[in-house]
Structure formats: C-alpha cells, structure tokens
N, CA, C and O atoms as a GROMACS GRO file, in nm:
protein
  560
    1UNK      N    1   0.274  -0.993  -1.872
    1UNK     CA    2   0.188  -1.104  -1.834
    1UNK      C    3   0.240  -1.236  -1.891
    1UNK      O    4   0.170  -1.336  -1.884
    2UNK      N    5   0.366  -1.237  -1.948
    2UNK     CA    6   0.413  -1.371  -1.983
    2UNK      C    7   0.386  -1.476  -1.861
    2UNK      O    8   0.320  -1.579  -1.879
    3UNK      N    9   0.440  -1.443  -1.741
    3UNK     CA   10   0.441  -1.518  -1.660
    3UNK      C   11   0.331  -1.637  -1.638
    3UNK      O   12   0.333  -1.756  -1.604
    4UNK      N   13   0.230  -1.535  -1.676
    4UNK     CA   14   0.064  -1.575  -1.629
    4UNK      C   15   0.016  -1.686  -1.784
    4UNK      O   16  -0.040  -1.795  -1.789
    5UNK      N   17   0.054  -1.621  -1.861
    5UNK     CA   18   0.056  -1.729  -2.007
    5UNK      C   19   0.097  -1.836  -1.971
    5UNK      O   20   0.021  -1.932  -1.962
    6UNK      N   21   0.278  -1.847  -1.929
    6UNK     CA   22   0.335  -1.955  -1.879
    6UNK      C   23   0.268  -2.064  -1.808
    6UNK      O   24   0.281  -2.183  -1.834
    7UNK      N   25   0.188  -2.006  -1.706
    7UNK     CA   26   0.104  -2.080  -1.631
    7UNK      C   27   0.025  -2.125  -1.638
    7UNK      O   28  -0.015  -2.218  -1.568
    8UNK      N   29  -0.049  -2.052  -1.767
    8UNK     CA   30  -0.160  -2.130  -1.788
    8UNK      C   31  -0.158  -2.199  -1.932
    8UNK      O   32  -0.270  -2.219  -1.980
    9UNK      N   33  -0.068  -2.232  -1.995
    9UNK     CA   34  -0.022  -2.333  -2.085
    9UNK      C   35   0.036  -2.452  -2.035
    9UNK      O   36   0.048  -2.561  -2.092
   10UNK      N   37   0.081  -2.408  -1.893
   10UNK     CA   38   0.169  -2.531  -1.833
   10UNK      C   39   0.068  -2.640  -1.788
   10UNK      O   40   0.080  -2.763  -1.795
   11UNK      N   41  -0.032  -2.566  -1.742
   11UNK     CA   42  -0.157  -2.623  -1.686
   11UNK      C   43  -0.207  -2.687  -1.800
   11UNK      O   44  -0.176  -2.796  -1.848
   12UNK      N   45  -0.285  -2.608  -1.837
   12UNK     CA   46  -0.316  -2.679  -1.989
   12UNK      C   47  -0.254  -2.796  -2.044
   12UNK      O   48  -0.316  -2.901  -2.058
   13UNK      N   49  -0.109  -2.779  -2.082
   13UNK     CA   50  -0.017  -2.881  -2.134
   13UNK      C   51  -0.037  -2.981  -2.043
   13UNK      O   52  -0.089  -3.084  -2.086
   14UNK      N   53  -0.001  -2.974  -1.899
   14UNK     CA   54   0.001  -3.096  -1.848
   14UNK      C   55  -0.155  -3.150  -1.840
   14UNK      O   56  -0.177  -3.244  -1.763
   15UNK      N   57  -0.215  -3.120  -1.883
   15UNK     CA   58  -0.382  -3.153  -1.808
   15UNK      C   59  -0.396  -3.245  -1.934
   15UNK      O   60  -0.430  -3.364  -1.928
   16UNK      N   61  -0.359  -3.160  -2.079
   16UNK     CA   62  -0.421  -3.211  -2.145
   16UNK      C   63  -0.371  -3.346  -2.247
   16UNK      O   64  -0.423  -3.403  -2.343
   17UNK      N   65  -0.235  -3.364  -2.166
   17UNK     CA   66  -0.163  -3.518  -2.244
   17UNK      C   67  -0.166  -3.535  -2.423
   17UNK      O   68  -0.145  -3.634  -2.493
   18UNK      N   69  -0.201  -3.391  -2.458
   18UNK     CA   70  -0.191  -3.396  -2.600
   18UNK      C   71  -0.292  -3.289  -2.686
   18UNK      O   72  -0.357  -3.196  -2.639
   19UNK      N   73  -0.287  -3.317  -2.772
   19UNK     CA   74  -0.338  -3.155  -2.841
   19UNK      C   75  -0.475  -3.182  -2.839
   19UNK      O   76  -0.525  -3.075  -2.805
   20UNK      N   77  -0.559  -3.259  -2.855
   20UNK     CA   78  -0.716  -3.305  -2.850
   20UNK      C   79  -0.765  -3.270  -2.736
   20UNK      O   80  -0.883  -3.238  -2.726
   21UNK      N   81  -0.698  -3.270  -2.653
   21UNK     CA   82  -0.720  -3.263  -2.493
   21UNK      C   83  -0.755  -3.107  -2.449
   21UNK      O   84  -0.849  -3.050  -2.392
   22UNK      N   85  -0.659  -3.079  -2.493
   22UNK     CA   86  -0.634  -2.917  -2.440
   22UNK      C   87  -0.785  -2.850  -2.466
   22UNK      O   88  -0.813  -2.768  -2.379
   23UNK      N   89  -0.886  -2.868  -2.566
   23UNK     CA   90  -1.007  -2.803  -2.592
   23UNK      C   91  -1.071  -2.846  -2.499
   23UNK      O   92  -1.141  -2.752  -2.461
   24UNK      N   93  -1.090  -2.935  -2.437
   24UNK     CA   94  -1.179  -3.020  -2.355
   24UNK      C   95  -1.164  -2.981  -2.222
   24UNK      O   96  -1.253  -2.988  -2.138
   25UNK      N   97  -0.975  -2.914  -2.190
   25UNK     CA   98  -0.991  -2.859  -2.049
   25UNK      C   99  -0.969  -2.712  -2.071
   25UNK      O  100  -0.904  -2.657  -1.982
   26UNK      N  101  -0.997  -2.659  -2.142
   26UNK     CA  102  -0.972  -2.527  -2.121
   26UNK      C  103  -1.106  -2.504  -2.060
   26UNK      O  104  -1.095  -2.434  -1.960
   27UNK      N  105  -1.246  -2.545  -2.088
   27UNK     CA  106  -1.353  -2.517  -1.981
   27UNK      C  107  -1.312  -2.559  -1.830
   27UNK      O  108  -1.336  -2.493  -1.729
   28UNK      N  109  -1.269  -2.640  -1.835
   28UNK     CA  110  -1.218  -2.738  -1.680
   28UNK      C  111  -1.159  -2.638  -1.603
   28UNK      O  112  -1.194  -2.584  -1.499
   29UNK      N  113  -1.026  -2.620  -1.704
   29UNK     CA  114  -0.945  -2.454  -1.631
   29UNK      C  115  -1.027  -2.345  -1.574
   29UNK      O  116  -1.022  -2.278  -1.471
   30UNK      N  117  -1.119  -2.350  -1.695
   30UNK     CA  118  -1.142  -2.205  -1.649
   30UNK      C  119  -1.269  -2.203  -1.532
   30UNK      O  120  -1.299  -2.101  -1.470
   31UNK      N  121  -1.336  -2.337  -1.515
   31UNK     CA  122  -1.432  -2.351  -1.418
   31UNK      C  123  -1.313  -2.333  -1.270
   31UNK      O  124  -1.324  -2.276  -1.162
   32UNK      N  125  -1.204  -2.412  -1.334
   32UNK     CA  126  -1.130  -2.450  -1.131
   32UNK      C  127  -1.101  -2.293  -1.106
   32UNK      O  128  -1.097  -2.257  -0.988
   33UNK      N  129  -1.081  -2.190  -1.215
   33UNK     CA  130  -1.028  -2.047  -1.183
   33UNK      C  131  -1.152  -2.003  -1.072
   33UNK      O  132  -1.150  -1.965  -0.954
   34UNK      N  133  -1.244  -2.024  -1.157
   34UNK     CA  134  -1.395  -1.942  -1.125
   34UNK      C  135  -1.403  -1.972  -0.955
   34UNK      O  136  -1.407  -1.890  -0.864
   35UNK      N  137  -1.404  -2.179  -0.947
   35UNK     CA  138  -1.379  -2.219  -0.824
   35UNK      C  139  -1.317  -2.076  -0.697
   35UNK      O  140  -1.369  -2.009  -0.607
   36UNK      N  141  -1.190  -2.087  -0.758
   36UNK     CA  142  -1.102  -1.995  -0.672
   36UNK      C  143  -1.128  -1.895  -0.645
   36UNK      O  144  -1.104  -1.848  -0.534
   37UNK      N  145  -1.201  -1.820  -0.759
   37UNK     CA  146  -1.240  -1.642  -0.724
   37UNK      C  147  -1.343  -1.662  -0.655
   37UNK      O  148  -1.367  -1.564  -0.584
   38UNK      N  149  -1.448  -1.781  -0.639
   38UNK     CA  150  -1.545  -1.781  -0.600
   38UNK      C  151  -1.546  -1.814  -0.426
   38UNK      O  152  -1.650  -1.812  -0.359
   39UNK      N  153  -1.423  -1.840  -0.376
   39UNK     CA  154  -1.399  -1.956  -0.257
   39UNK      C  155  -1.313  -1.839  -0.218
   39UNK      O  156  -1.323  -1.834  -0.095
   40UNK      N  157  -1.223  -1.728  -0.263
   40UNK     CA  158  -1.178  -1.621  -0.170
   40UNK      C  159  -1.026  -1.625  -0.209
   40UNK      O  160  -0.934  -1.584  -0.139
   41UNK      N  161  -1.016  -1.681  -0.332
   41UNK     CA  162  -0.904  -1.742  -0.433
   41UNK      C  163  -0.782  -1.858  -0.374
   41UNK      O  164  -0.840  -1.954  -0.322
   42UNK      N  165  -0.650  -1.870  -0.369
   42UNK     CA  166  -0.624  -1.944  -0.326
   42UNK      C  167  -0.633  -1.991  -0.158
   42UNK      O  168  -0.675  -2.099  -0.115
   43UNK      N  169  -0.594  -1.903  -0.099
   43UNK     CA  170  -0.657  -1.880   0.059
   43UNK      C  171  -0.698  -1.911   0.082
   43UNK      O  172  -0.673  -1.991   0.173
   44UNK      N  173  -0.870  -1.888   0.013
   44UNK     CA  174  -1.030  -1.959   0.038
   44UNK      C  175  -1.035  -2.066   0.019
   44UNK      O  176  -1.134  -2.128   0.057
   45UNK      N  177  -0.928  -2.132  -0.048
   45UNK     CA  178  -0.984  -2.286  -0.117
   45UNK      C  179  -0.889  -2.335  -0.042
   45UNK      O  180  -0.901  -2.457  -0.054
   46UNK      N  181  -0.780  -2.305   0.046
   46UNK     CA  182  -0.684  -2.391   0.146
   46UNK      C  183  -0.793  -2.395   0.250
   46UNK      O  184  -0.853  -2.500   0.277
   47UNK      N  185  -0.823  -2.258   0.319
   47UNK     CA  186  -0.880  -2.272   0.441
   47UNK      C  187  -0.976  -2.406   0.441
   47UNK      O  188  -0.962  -2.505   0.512
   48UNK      N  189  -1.099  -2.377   0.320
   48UNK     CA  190  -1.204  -2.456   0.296
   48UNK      C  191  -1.132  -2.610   0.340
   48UNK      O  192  -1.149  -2.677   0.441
   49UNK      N  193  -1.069  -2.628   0.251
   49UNK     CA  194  -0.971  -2.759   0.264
   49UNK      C  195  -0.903  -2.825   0.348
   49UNK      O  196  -0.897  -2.948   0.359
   50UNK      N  197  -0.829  -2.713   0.434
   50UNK     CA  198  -0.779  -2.714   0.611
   50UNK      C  199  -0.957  -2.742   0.648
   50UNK      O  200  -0.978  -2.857   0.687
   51UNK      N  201  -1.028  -2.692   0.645
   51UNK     CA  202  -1.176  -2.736   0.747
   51UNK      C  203  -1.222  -2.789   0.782
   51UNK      O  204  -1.290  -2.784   0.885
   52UNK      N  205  -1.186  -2.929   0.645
   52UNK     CA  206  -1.267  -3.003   0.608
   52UNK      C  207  -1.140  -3.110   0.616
   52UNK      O  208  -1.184  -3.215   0.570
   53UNK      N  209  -1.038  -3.124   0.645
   53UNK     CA  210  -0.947  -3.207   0.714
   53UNK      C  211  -0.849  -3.248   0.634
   53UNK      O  212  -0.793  -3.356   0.655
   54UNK      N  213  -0.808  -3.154   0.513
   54UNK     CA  214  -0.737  -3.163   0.389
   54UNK      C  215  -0.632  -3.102   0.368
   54UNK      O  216  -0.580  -3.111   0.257
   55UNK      N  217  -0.572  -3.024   0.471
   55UNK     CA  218  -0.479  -2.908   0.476
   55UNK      C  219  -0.341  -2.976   0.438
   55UNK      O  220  -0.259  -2.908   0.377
   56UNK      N  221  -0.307  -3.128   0.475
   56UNK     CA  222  -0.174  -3.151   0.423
   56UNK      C  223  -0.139  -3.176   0.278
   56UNK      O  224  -0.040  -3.167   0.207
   57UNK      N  225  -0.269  -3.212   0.266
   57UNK     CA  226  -0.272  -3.247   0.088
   57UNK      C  227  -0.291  -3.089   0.050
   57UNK      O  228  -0.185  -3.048   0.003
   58UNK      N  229  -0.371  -3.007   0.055
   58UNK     CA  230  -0.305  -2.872   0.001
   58UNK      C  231  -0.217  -2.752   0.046
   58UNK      O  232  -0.208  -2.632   0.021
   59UNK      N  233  -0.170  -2.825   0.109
   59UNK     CA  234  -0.004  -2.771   0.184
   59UNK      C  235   0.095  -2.833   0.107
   59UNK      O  236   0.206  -2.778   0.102
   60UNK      N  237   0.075  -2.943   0.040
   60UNK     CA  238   0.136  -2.994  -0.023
   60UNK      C  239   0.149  -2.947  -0.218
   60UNK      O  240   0.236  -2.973  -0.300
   61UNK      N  241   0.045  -2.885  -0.227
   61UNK     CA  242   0.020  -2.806  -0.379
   61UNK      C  243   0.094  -2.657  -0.369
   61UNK      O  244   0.130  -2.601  -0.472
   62UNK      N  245   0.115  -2.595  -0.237
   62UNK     CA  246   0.175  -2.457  -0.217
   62UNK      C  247   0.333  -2.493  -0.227
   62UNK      O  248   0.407  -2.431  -0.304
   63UNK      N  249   0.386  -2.617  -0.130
   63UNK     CA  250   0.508  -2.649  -0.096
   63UNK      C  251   0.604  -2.678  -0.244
   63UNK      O  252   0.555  -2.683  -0.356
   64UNK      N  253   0.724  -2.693  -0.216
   64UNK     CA  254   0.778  -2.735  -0.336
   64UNK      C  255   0.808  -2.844  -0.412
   64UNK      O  256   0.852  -2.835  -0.526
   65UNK      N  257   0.777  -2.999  -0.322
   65UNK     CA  258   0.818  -3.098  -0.299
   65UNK      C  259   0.670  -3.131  -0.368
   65UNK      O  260   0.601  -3.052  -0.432
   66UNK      N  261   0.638  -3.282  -0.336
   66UNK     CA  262   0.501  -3.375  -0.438
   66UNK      C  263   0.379  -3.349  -0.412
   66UNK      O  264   0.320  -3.384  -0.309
   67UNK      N  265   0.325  -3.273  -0.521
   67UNK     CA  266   0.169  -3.247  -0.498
   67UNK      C  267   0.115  -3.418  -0.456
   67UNK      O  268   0.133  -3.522  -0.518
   68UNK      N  269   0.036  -3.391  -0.313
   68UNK     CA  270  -0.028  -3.545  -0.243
   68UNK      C  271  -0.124  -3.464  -0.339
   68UNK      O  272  -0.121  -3.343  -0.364
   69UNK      N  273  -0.218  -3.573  -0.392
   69UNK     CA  274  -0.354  -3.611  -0.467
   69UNK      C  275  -0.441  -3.592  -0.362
   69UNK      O  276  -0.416  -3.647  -0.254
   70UNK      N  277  -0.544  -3.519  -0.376
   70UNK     CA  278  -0.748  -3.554  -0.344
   70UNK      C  279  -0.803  -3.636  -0.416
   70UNK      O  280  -0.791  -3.652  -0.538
   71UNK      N  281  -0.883  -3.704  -0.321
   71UNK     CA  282  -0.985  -3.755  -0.409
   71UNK      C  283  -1.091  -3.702  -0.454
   71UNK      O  284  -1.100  -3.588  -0.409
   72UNK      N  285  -1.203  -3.737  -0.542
   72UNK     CA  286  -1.315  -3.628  -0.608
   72UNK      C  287  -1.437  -3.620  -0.438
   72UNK      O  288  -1.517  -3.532  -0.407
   73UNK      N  289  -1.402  -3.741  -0.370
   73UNK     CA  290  -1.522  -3.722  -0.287
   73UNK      C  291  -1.509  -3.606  -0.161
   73UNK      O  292  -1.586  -3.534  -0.098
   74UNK      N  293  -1.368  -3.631  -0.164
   74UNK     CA  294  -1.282  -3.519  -0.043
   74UNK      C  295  -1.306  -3.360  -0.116
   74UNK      O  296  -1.315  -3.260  -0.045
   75UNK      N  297  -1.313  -3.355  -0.229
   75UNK     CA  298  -1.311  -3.191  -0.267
   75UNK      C  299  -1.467  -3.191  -0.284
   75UNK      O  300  -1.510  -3.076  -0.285
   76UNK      N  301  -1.560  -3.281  -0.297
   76UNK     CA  302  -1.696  -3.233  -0.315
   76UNK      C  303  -1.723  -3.185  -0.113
   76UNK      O  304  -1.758  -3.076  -0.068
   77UNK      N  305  -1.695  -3.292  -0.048
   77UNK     CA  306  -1.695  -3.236   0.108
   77UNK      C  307  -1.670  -3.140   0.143
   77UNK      O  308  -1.758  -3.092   0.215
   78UNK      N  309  -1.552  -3.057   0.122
   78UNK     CA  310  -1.456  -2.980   0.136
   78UNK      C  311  -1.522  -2.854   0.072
   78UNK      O  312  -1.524  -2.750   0.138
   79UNK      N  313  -1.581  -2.857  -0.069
   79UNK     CA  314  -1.639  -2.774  -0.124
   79UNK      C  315  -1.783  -2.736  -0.139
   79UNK      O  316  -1.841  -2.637  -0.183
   80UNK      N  317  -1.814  -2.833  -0.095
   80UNK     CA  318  -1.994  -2.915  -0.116
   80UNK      C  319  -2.051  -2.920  -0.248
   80UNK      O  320  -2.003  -2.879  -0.353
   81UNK      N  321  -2.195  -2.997  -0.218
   81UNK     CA  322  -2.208  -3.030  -0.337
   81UNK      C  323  -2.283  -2.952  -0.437
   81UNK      O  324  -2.316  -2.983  -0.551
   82UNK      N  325  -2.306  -2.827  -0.360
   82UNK     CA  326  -2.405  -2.733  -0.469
   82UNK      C  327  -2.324  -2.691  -0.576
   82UNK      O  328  -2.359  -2.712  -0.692
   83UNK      N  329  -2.164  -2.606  -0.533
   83UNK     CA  330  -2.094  -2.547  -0.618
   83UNK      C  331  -2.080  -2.649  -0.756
   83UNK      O  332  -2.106  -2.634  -0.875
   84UNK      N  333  -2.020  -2.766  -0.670
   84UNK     CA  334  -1.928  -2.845  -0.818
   84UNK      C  335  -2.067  -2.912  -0.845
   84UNK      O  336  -2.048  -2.994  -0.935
   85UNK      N  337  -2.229  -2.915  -0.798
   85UNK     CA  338  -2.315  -2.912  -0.901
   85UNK      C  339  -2.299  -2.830  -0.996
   85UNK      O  340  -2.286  -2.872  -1.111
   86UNK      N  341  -2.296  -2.707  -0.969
   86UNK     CA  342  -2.361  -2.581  -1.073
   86UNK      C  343  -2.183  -2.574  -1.152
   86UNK      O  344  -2.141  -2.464  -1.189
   87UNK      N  345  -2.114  -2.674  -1.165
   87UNK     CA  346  -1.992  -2.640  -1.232
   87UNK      C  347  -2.015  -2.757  -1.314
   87UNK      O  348  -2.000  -2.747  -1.435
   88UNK      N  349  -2.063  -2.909  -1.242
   88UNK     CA  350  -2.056  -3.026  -1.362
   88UNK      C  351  -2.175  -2.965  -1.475
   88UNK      O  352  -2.179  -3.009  -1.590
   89UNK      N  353  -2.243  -2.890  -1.441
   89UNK     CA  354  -2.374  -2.880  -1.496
   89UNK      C  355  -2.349  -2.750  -1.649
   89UNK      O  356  -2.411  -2.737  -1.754
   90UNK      N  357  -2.250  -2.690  -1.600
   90UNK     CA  358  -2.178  -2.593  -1.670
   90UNK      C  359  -2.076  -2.634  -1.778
   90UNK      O  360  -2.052  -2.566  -1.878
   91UNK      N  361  -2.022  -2.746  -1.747
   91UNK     CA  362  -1.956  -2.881  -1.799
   91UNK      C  363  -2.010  -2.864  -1.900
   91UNK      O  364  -1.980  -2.798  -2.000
   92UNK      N  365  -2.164  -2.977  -1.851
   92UNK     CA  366  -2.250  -3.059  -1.961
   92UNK      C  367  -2.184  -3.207  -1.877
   92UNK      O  368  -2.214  -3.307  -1.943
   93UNK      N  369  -2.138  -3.228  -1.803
   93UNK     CA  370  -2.061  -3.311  -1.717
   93UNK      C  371  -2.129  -3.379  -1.563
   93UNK      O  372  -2.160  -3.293  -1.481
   94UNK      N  373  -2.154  -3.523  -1.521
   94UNK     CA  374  -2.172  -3.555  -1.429
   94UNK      C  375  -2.094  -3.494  -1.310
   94UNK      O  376  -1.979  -3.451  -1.316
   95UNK      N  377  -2.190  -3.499  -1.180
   95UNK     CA  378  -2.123  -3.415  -1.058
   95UNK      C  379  -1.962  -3.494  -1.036
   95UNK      O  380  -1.849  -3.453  -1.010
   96UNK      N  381  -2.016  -3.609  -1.061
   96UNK     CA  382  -1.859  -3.690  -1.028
   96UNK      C  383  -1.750  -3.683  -1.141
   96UNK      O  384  -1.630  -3.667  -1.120
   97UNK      N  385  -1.804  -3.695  -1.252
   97UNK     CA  386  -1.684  -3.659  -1.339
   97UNK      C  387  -1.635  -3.553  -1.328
   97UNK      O  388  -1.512  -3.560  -1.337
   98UNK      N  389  -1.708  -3.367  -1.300
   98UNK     CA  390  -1.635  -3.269  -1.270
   98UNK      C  391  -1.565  -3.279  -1.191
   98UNK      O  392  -1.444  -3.266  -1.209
   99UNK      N  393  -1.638  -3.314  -1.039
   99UNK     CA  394  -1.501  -3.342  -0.922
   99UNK      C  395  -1.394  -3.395  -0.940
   99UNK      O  396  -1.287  -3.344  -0.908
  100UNK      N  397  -1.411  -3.529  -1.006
  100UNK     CA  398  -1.269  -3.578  -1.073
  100UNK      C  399  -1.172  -3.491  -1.128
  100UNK      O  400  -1.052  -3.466  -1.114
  101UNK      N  401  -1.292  -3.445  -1.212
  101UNK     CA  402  -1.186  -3.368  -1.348
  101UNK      C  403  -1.078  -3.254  -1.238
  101UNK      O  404  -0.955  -3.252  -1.228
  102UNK      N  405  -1.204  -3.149  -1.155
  102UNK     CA  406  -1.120  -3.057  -1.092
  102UNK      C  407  -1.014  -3.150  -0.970
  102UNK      O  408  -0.903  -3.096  -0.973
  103UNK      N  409  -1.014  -3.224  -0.905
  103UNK     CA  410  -0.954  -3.311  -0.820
  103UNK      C  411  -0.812  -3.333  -0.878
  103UNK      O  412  -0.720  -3.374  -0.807
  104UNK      N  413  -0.800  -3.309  -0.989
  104UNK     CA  414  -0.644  -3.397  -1.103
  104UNK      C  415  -0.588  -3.216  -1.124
  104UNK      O  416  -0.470  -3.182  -1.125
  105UNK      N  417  -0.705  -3.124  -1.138
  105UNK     CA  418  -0.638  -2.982  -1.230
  105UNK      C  419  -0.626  -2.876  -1.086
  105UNK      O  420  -0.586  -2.760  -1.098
  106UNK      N  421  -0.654  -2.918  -0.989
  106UNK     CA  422  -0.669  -2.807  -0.874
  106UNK      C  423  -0.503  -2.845  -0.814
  106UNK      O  424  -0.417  -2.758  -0.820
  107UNK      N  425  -0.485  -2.924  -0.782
  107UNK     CA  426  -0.307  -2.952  -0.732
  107UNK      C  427  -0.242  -2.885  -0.814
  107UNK      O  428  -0.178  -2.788  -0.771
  108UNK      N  429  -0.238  -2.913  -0.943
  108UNK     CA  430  -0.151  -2.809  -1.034
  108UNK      C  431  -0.175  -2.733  -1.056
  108UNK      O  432  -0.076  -2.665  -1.083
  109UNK      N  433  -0.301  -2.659  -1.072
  109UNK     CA  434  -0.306  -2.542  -1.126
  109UNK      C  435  -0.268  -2.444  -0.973
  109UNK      O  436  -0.256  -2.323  -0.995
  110UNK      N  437  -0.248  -2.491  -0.818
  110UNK     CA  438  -0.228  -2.402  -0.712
  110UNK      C  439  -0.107  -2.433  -0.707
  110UNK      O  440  -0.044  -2.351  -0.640
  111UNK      N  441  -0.024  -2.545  -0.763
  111UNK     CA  442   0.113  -2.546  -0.757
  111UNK      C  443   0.174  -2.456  -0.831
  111UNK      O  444   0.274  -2.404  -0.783
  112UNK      N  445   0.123  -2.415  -0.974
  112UNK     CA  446   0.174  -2.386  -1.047
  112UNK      C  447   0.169  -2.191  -1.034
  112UNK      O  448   0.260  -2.115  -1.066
  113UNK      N  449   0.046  -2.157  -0.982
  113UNK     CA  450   0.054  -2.020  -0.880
  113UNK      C  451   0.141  -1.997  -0.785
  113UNK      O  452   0.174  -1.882  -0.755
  114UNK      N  453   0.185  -2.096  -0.729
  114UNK     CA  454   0.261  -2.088  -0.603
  114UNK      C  455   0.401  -2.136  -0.635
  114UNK      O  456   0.430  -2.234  -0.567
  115UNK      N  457   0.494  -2.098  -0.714
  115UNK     CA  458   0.637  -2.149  -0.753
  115UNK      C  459   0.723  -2.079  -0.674
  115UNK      O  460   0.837  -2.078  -0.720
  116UNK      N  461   0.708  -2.014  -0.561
  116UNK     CA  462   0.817  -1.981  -0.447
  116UNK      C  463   0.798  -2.094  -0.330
  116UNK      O  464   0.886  -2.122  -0.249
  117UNK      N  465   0.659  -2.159  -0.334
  117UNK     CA  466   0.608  -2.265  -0.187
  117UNK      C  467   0.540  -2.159  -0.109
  117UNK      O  468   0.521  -2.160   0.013
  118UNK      N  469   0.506  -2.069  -0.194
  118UNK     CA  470   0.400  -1.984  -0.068
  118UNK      C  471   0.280  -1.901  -0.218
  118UNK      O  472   0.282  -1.885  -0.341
  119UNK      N  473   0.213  -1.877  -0.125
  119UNK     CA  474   0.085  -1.830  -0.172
  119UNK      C  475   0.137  -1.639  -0.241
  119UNK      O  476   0.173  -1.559  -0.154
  120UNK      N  477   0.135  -1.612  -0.326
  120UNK     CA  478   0.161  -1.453  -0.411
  120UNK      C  479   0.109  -1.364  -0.311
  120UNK      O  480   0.020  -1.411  -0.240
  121UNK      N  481   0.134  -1.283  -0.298
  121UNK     CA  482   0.107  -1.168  -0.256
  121UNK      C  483   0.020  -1.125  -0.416
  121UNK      O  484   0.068  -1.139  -0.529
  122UNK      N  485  -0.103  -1.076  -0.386
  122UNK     CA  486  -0.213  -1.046  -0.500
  122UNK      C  487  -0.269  -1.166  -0.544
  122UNK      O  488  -0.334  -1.167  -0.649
  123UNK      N  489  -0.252  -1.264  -0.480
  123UNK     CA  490  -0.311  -1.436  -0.587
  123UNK      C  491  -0.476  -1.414  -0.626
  123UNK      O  492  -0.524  -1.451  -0.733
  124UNK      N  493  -0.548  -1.352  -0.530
  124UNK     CA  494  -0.696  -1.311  -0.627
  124UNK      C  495  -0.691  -1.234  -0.740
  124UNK      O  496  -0.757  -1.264  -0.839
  125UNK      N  497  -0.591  -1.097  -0.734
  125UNK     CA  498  -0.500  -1.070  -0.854
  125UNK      C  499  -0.532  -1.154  -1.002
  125UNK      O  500  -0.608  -1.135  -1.097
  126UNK      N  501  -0.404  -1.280  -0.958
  126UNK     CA  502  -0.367  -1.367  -1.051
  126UNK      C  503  -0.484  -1.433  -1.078
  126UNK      O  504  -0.514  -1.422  -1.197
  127UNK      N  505  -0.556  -1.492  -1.018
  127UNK     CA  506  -0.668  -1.544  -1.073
  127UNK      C  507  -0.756  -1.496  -1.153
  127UNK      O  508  -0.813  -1.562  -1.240
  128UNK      N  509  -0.775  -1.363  -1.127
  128UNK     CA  510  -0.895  -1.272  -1.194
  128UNK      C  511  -0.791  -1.247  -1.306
  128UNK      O  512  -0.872  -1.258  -1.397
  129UNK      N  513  -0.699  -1.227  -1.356
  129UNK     CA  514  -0.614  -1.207  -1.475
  129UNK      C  515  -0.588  -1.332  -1.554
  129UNK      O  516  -0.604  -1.316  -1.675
  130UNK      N  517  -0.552  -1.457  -1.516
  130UNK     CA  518  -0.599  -1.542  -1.531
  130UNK      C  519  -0.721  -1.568  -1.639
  130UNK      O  520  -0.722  -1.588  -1.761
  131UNK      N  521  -0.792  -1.563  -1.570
  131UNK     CA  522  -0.973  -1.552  -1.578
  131UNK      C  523  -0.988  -1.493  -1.746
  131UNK      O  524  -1.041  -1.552  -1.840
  132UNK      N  525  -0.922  -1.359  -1.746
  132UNK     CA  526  -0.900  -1.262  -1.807
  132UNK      C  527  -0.850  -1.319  -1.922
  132UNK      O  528  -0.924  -1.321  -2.020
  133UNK      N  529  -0.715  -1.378  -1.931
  133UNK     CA  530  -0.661  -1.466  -2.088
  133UNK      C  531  -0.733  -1.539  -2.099
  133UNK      O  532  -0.773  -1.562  -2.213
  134UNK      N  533  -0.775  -1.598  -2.011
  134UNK     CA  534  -0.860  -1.723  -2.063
  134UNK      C  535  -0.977  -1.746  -2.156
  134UNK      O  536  -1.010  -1.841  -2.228
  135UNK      N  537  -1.037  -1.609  -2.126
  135UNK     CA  538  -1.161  -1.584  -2.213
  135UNK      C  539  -1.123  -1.473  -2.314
  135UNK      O  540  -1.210  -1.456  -2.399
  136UNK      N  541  -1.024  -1.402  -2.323
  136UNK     CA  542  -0.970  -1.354  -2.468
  136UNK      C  543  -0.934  -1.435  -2.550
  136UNK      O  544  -0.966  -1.421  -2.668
  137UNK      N  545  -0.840  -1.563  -2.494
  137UNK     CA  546  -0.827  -1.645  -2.608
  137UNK      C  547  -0.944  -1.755  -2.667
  137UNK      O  548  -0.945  -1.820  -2.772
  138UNK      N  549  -1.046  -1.747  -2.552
  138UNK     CA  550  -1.156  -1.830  -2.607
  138UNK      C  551  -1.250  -1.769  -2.714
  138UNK      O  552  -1.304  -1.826  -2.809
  139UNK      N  553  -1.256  -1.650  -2.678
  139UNK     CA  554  -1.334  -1.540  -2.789
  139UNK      C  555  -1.217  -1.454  -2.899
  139UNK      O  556  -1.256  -1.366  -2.975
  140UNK      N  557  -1.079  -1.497  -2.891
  140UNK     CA  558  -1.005  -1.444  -2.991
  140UNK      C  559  -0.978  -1.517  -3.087
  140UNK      O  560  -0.910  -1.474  -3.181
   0.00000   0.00000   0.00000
C-alpha cells in the first residue's frame, strides 16, 4: 500500500503549503474521499460533473496535462447543495468555505488517483482503502 500512502501525502503536502496546514486538511481529505465513495467514486463524481456541464474541467484532472480549476459554485451545482451542506457542517465550516475548500482538493486528489490519464481499474477500491489510512492514522 505504499502507493496509496504516496498519494495521500502528496495530497496532503500539496493542500497543505506547510506543516500547520496539513491538520486542518486531513478532515478536508477525508470528507472529498467520503464525497467519492458516496457519488459512485471517481466515475460518479465525473459523470455528476459531465451532467452538470463540467466534463472538460474533470477530464482535465484524469488527463495528464493541467488540472483546469472549478469553481466552488460549479461543484455545489454539480453536486448540490444538501451533500456539501452535511460536509461544511461536518467541517464546523460554512457551505461556501467547504465548497471552496473541496473545489482546490478534488482536481488533485482525482489527478493524483489517476497517474496513467485514466481512471484505475478498482478506483472505489482505492478510495475505500484510502478512507482506510486515513482514519488509522487519525486514531493511531
């Protein structure tokens, strides 16, 4: 499971611009995971995204070339607003600051799943394992 460590330190590291940081998104992480298992994992959260008129910007997080940016109002649409309620709220976080927050950690954290430019074969897999370090090291 190195691989999966890798990934989710990389995430981490980049999210968190420094060591203070990293405590503050490891909930963030682990809400955008939940996101994913919850939406049908990465798949679920393209389609959702293709639906809702977003598919080049997360065609662009699978591909290998520049994660294009969302904005927080495009992923609350895309996702609606009950979920990333019951996630800012899980926070302790305004609906808009979560969207933000996940809006900056969802490009990388599906880029960073996807390092061939295509979606894993098992990626609900990876997520639920994922899921899995995440809360051993929070309770270890």
């Amino acid at each position: 499971m190195g691989l999966l460590d890798g990934l989710l330190g990389s995430v981490m590291g980049g999210m968190a611009g420094g060591t203070g940081g990293a405590q503050q998104q490891n909930p963030l992480l682990m809400l955008a995971l939940q996101l994913l298992q919850q939406n049908g994992g990465i798949e679920g959260i393209l389609g959702k995204l293709q639906q809702a008129g977003y598919g080049d910007q997360a065609q662009s997080w699978i591909s290998t070339g520049q994660n294009q940016p969302i904005s927080p109002d495009a992923l609350q649409q895309a996702l609606g607003q009950d979920q990333l309620g019951q996630i800012a709220q899980q926070l302790g976080l305004g609906r808009g600051e979560a969207a933000g927050g996940l809006a900056s950690m969802l490009p990388q954290l599906i880029d960073q799943m996807t390092p061939q430019g295509q979606v894993p074969q098992g990626g609900d897999d990876l997520v639920a394992r994922a899921l899995e370090i995440l809360n051993q090291n929070k309770h270890g």
